[in-house]
Structure formats: structure tokens, C-alpha cells
N, C-alpha and C positions, 0 to 999 in steps of 0.2 A: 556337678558339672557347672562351670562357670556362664555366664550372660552369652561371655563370646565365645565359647567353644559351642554351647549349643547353638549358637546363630549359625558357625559356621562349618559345623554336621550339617544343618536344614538348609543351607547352603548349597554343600556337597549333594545330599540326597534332593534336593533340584536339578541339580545339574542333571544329574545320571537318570532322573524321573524324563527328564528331557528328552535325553541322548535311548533312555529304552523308546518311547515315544515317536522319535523321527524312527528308527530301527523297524516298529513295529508299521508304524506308517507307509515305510517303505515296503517290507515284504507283502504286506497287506494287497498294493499296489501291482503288485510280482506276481502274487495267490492270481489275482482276479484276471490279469490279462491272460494267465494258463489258463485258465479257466474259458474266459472268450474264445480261443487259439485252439482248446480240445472239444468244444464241443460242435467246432465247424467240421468234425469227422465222424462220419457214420459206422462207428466201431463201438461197441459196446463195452469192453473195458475202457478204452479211454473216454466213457461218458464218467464211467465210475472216477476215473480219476478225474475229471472235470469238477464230479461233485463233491471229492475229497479236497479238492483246490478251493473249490470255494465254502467251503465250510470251514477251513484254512486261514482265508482271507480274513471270512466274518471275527473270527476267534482275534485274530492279530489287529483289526478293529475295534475288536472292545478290550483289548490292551490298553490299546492309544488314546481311547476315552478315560479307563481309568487312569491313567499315567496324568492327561489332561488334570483331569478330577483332583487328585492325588496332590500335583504340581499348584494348585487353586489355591487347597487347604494347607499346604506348608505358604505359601504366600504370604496367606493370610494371618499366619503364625507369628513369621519375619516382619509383617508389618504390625502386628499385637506388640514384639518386641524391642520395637522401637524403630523405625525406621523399614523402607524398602527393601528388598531382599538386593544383595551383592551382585550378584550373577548377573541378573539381565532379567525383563520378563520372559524373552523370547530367546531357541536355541540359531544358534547361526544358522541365518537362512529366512528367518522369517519367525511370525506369529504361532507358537506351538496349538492355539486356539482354533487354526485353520479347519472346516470342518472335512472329513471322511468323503471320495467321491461314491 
């Protein structure tokens, strides 16, 4: 594989390291408000799913860390390589480094 084709795989798999990252960030977000929402009801199945939600949440959580993690170490590659990564640091929208609420 040549200099620039492998720059711009590490490129591509930024990108997408990204794009799973806001995805996982987001449902993560989804998990936990179900989660707030099912446990204001004094019903016992829906505590169960309350705590299937946020166990859910947490999971798609440390997605988004490793994706973070992930998207660090290919950086760091792209800049071993010669130069800044292409793409961007950050996916539209903001700092992918934001941290978990």
C-alpha cells in the first residue's frame, strides 16, 4: 500500500470512527432519558426495562470512548505520516472529545 492510499483509509476510518461515535453518543442520550421517564412509574416491569435502558445507555457510552480513543490513535498515525489528518479534528457539529453527560 502506498503513503497515500494508506493516509487516506486512516482518513476514511476517522471519519466513520466519528460518525459511529456521534450515533453512539446520541442513542446513549435516548437510553438514559428512557430510563429517567420509566422509572418515574411504580410498575415493576417497567423498572426492569428502566434498568435494561440504562445499562444500554452505559454500553453505547463506552462505544463513544472508544471510538474517541480509537479516532486519538489513528491521528496520531496521520500526523507520524507526515502531516495532519484531512478530515477535520472534529465531526460536524463540534469537538468529538466532548465529554459523556
Amino acid at each position: 500500500m502506498k503513503m497515500e492510499q494508506l493516509h487516506q483509509t486512516l482518513s476514511y476510518l476517522l471519519s466513520e470512527l466519528h460518525r459511529i461515535e456521534t450515533n453512539a453518543g446520541t442513542l446513549a442520550m435516548v437510553e438514559h432519558e428512557h430510563f429517567q421517564r420509566l422509572t418515574r412509574f411504580d410498575h415493576r416491569e417497567l423498572q426492569e426495562v428502566a434498568v435494561e435502558e440504562q445499562s444500554a445507555a452505559r454500553q453505547l457510552g463506552r462505544i463513544k470512548h472508544q471510538c474517541v480513543a480509537m479516532s486519538r490513535k489513528i491521528e496520531d498515525v496521520l500526523g507520524a505520516l507526515g502531516g495532519e489528518n484531512r478530515v477535520g479534528n472534529a465531526p460536524e457539529g463540534g469537538d468529538s472529545r466532548v465529554a459523556d453527560h
